[in-house]
C-alpha positions in Angstrom: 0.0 0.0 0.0 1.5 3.3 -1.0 2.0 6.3 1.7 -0.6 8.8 2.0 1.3 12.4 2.3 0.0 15.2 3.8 0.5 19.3 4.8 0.5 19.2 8.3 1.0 20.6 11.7 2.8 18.5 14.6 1.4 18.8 17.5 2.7 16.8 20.2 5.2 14.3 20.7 5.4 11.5 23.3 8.1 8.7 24.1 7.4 5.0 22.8 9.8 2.7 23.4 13.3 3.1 23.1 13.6 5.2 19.9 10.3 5.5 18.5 7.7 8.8 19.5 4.2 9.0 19.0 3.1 11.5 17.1 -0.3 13.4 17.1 -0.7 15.8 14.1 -3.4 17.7 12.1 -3.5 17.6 8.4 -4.8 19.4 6.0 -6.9 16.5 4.4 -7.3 13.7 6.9 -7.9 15.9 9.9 -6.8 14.9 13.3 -4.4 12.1 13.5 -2.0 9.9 15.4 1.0 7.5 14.6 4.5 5.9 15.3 7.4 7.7 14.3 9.9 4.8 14.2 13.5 5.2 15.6 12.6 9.3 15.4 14.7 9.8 18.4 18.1 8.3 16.9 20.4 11.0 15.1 20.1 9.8 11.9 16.4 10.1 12.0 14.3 10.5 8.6 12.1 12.9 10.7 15.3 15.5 11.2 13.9 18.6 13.3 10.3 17.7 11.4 8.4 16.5 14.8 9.3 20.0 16.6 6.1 21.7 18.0 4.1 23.3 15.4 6.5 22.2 12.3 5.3 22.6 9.6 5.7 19.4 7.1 4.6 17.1 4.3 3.9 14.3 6.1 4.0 10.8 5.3 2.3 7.6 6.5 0.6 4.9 6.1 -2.5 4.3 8.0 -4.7 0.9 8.1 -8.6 0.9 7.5 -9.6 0.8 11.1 -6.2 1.3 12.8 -5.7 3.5 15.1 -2.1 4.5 15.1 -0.5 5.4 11.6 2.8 4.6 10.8 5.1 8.0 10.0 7.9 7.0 7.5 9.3 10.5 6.9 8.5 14.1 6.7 9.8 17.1 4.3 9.7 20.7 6.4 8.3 23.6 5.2 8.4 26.0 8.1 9.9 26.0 11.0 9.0 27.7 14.3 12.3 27.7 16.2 13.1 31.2 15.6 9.7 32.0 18.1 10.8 29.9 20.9 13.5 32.8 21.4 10.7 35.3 23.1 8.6 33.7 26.2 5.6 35.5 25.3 5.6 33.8 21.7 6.6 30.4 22.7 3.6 30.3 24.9 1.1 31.5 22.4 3.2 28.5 20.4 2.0 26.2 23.5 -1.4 27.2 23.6 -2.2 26.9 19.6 -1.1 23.6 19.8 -2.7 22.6 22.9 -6.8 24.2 21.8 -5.9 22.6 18.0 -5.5 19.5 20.0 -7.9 19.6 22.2 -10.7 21.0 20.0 -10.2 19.0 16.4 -11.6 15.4 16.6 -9.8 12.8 14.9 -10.0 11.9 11.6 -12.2 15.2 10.3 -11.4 17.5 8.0 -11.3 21.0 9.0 -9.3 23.4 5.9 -10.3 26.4 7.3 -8.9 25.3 10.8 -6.0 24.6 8.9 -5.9 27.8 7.1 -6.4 30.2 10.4 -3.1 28.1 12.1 -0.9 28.3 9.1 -1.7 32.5 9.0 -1.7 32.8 12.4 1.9 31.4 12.6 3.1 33.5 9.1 2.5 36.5 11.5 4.6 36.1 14.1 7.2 34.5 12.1 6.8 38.2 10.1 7.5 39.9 13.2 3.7 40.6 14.5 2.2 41.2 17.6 1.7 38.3 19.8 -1.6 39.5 21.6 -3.4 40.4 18.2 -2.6 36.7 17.0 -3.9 35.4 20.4 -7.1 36.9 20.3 -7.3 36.7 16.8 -7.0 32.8 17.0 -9.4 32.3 19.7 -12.6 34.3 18.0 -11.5 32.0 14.7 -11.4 28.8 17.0 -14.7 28.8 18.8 -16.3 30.2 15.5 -15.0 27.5 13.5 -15.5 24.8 15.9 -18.8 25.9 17.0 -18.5 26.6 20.2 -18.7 30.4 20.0 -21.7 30.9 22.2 -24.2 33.7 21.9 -22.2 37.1 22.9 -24.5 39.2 25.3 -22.4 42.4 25.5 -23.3 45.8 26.3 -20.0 47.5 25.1 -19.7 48.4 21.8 -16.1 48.1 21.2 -16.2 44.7 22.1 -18.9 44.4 19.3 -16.5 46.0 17.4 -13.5 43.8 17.9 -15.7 41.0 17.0 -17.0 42.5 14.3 -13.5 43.5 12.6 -11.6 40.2 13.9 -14.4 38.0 11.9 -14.3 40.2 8.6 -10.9 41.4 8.0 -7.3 38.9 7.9 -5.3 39.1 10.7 -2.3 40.8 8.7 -5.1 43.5 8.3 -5.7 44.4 11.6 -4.0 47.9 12.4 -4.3 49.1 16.3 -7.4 50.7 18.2 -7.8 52.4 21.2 -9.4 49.0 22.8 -9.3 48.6 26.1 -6.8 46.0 27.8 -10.0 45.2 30.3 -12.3 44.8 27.7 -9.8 42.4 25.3 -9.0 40.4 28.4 -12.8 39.9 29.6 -13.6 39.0 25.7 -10.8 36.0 25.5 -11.7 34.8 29.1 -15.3 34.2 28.0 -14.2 32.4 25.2 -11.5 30.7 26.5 -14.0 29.5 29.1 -16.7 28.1 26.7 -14.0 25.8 24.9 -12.9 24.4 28.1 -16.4 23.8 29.0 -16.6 22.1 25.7 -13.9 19.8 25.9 -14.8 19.5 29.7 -11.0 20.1 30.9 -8.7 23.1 31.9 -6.3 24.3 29.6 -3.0 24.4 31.2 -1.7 27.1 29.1 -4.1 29.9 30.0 -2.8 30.9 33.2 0.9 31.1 31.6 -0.4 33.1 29.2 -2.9 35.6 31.6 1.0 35.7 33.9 2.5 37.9 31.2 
């Protein structure tokens, strides 16, 4: 059976065995998915610096009809996100994209725009943007693409406004307001709050993130 290859982002990595790692990535066809990355953790590894939080690789696998671990035979890198993990502020927002794109995709479902929001997400910081804007800017795209933006009962109209402009224009787009800090942090609580009440656990990121 020939590999399947796939655009995708790695997510996490755990240890399996001596040398191998299991892998849990999201693609930009298959969705959601897990596998073996044989002897990935010797030096001569056909992975290289591929598995790396957030790299983004053609991946490729094969993966049995009702299996539920694929088996990773290599990946080609396209971008890297090493240069981030320089600045704390940006190597967290690095930790909590992958952990709500973890938490939040199911396996094995298809989700392009999902896809599409990480990938421009990440071009902006590598670019040099703001790491707050990209924050907020994933977490309205998240719960709106996941479906678990809730009904927004607000009486403020800028925070109308930042929803408003967040949903309509790109993220490379956005160009500064006089928003509140108080009103941006109170916005990304409550949503921050609705997808942990979706996936029904705490997201151990958050608080790292509300420290800076």
């Amino acid at each position: 059976m020939p590999a399947q290859v796939s655009e995708t982002f790695v997510l996490r990595t755990y240890p399996y065995r001596e040398a191998d790692l299991i892998v849990s990535f999201f693609t930009r066809d298959q969705g959601k998915l897990r596998g073996i990355a044989r002897r990935a953790k010797r030096p001569k590894s056909a992975f290289g610096s591929g598995l790396e939080r957030l790299s983004h690789v053609r991946m490729a696998y094969f993966l049995r009809e009702n299996s539920e671990l694929a088996n990773l035979s290599g990946c080609e890198l396209i971008d890297s996100q090493f240069a981030l993990q320089s600045d704390y502020g940006c190597s967290l927002a690095l930790d909590y994209f992958t952990e709500v794109t973890d938490q939040l995709m199911p396996p094995h479902e298809p989700n392009e725009k999902f896809f599409r929001l990480l990938n421009s997400t990440l071009e902006v910081l590598r670019s040099g943007g703001s790491m707050w804007p990209a924050v907020d800017y994933f977490t309205l795209w998240a719960v709106r693409l996941t479906g678990v933006l809730p009904e927004l009962r607000v009486s403020k109209e800028e925070t109308v406004e930042i929803v408003e402009e967040m949903f309509v224009k790109k993220l490379a787009d956005l160009t500064p307001r006089d928003w509140t800090k108080s009103t941006l942090q109170g916005l990304r609580r409550t949503l921050i709050r609705s997808m942990e009440q979706h996936v029904e656990r705490k997201f151990l990121t958050v608080p790292l993130l509300e420290a800076l």
